[in-house]
C-alpha positions as CSV (number, residue, x, y, z in Angstrom):
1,X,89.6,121.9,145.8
2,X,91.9,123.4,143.0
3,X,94.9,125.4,143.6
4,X,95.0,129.2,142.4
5,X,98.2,130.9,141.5
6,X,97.8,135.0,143.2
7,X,97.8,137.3,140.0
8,X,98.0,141.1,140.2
9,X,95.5,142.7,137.6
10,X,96.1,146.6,137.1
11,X,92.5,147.6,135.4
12,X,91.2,151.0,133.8
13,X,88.4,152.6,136.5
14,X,85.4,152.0,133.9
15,X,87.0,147.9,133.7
16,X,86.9,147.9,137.7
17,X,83.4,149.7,138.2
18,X,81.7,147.4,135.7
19,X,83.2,144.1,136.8
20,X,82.3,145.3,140.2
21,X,78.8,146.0,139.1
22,X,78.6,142.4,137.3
23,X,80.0,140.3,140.6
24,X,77.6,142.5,143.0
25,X,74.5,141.7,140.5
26,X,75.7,137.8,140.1
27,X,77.0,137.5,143.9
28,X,80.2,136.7,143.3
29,X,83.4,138.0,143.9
30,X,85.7,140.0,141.1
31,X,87.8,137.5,141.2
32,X,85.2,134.4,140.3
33,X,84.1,136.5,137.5
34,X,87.2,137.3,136.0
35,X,88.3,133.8,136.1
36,X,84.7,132.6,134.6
37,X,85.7,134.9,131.7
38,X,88.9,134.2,131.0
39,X,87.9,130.6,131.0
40,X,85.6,131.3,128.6
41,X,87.8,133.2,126.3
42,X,90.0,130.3,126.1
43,X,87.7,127.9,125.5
44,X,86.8,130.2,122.7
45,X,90.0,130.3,122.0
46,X,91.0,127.5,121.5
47,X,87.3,126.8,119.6
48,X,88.9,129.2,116.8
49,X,92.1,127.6,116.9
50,X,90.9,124.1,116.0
51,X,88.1,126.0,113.2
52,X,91.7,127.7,111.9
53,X,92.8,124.5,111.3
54,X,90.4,122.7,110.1
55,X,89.8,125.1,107.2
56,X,93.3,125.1,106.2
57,X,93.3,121.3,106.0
58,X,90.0,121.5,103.5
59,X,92.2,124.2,101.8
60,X,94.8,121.6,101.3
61,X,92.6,118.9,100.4
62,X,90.7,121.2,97.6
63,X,94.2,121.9,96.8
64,X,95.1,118.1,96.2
65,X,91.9,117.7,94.0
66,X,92.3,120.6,91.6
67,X,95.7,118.8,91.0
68,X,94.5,115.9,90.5
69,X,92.2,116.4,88.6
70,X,94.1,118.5,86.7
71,X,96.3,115.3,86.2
72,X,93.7,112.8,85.2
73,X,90.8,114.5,84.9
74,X,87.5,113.7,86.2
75,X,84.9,110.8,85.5
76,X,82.0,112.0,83.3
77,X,80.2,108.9,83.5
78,X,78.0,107.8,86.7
79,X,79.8,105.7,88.5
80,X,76.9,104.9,91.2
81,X,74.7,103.7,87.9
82,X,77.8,101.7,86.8
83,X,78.3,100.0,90.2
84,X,74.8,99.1,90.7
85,X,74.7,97.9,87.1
86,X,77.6,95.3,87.7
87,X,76.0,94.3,91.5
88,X,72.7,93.5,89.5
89,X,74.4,91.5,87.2
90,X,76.9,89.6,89.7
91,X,73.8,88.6,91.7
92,X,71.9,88.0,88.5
93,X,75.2,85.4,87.8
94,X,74.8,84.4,91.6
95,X,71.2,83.2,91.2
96,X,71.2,81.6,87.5
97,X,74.8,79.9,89.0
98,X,76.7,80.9,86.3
């Protein structure tokens, strides 16, 4: 069984009367319910946090390829055409054993 830590909450009437409400219609107690949401808002939480992240690392990789290819510019040819075009023509070597 987990350990909980005693935490004093000091709640607005209307906060009280509708958690109340929610724990009578879902049989459990305040204090189950409160903890089911706060668990849920971190997990949220912490959801956002990683998203936050993860969009400023695709802002900093965009970043990184507008300058490079501001440096060197950018292929115009097409490269997949140009890589299958050598393959054919190493196993075209391959089977004539040249």
């Amino acid at each position: 069984m987990s350990s909980f830590r005693r935490t004093q909450l000091l709640l607005e009437p209307e906060q009280h009367q509708a958690l109340a409400e929610i724990a009578r219609q879902e049989g459990r107690s305040i204090s189950d319910l409160v903890r089911g949401i706060l668990r849920e808002h971190l997990i949220e939480r912490d959801h956002e946090a990683r998203k936050q992240q993860e969009m400023q690392s695709l802002e900093g990789l965009t970043q990184i390829r507008e300058r490079l290819q501001q440096q060197y510019g950018v292929y115009q040819g097409d490269l997949l055409a140009k890589v299958r075009a050598e393959r054919e023509e190493e196993q075209a070597r391959v089977v004539d054993g040249r």
